[in-house]
C-alpha positions in Angstrom: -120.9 39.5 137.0 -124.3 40.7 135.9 -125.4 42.4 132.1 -128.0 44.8 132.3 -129.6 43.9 128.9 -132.5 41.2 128.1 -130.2 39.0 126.3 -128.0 38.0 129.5 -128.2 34.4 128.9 -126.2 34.6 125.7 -122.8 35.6 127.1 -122.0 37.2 130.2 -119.5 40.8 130.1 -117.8 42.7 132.6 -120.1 45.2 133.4 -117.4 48.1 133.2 -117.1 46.7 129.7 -121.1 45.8 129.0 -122.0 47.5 125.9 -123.8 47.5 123.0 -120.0 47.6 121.2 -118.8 44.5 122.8 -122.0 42.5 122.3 -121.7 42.7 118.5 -118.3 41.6 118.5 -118.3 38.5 120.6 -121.0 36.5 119.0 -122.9 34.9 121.3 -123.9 31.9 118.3 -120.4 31.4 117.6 -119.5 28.2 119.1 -116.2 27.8 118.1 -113.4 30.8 116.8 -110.3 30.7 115.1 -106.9 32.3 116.0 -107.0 34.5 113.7 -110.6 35.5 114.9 -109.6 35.2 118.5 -106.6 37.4 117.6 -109.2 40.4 116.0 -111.1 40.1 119.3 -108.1 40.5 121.6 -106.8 43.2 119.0 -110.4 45.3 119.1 -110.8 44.7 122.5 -107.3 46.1 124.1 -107.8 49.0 121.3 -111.4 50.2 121.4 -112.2 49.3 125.1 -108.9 50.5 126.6 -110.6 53.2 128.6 -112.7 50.7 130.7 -110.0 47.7 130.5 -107.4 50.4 132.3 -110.4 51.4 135.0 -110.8 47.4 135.9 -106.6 46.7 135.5 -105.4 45.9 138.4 -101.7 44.6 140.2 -101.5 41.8 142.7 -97.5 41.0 144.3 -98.5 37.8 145.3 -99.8 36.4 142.0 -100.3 37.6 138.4 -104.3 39.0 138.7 -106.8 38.9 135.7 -110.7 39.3 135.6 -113.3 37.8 133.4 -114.2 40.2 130.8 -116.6 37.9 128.5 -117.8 34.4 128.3 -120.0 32.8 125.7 -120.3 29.0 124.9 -117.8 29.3 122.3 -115.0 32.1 123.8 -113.8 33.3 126.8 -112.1 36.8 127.2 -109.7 38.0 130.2 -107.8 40.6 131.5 -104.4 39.5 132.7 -101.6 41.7 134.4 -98.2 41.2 135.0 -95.9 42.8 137.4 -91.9 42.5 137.0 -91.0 38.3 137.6 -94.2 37.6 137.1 -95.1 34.9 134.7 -96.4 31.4 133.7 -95.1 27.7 133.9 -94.6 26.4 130.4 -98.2 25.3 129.5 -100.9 24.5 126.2 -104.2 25.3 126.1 -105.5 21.8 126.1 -106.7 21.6 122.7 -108.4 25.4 122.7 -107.4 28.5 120.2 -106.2 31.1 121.8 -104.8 34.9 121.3 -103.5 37.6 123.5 -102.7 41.1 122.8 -100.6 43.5 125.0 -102.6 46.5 126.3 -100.0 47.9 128.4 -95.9 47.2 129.0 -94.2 44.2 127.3 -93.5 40.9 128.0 -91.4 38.0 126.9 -93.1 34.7 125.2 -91.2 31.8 124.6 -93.0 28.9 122.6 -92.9 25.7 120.9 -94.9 23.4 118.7 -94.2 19.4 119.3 -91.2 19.0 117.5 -90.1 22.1 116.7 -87.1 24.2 118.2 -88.0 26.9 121.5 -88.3 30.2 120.3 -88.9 33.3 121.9 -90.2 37.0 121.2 -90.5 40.1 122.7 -94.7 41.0 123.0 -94.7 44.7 123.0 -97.8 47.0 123.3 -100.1 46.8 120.4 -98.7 43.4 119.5 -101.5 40.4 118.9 -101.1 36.9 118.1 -103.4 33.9 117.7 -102.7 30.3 118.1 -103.9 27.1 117.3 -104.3 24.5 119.4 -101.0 22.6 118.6 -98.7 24.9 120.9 -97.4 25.6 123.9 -95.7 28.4 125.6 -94.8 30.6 129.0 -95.4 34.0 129.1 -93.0 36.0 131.8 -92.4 39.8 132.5 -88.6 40.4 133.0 -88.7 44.0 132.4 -88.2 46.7 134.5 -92.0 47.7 134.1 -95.9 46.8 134.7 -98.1 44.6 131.7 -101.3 43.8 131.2 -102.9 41.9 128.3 -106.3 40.8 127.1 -107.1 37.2 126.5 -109.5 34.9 124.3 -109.8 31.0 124.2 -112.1 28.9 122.2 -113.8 26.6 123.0 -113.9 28.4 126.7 -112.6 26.6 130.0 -110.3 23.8 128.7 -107.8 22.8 131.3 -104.5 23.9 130.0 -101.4 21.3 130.6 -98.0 22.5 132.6 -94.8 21.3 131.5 -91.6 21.3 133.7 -90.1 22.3 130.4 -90.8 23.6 126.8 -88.3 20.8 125.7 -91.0 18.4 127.3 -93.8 19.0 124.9 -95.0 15.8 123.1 -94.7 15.4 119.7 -98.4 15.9 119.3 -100.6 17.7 122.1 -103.8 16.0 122.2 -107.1 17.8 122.5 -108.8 17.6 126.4 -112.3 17.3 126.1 -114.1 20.5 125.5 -116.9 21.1 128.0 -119.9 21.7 125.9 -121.6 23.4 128.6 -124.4 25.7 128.8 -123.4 29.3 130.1 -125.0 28.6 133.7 -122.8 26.1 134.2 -120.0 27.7 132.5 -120.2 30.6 134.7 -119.9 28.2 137.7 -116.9 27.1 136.7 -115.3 30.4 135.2 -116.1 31.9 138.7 -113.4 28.8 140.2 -111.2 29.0 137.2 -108.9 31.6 136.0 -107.1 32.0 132.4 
């Protein structure tokens, strides 16, 4: 992923998606973002950039696909798609915010925080949400049709924890280590990593 612009080693973008537009709203000095500001990138994102997000969206059968969008040393950004039966173990974020918002299609999200009851809602398109750090969830598509959402976590590349259940969730979910990394090295490991 390269950036055509003099500021590259501030963030790197999709370039489909480089633009003046997107480099004002992920803020390269930001270190760290809350959901709710997670949530308003996800949300601006999947509605102002949905022309290039639908030209880079692709389908894979074998897995669920995605592709970096952004990363900065305080947020990553993704494009995730889901075909029908597609969908994620029960998993946190390893201590990182996150958000998603549906750009396409709808899925199902079942979630808990430690201690609390399983509940579960239907994403539709347009729908955004940000969470903190104390949650878990999976994410499946059992509809008939095609999804694809856009991503953030902060701080970027945490390990995120599976569960063999929701019902397994500690009563707490302990922070991993963040990797304070500079974006060189983040990169590196983005490029091994997915969402």
């Amino acid at each position: 992923m390269t950036s055509t612009y003099a500021d590259q080693d501030q963030f790197d973008l999709h370039p489909t998606l480089d633009s003046q537009l997107l480099r004002d709203v992920i803020h390269p000095s930001r270190s760290l973002w809350t959901p709710r500001e997670l949530r308003d990138l996800t949300s601006f994102v999947a509605s102002e950039l949905t022309t290039g997000l639908l030209q880079i969206l692709d389908y894979s059968t074998e897995r669920r696909w995605w592709a970096r969008l952004g990363l900065t040393e305080g947020v990553e950004l993704w494009l995730l798609s889901w075909l029908p039966g597609q969908g994620t173990e029960p998993h946190d974020h390893g201590g990182s915010a996150g958000s998603f918002t549906v750009l396409t299609g709808q899925l199902q999200e079942d979630y808990r925080y430690p201690a609390g009851p399983i509940r579960s809602a239907v994403r539709g398109t347009g729908d955004a949400l940000g969470f903190g750090s104390g949650r878990a969830h999976q994410v499946l598509n059992p509809f008939d049709g095609p999804a694809a959402t856009v991503h953030a976590y902060s701080p970027p590349l945490v390990p995120t924890r599976e569960y063999a259940s929701l019902l397994d969730i500690p009563d707490s979910i302990p922070p991993l280590p963040a990797q304070r990394l500079p974006l060189s090295e983040l990169r590196q490991l983005a490029d091994l990593e997915g969402p």
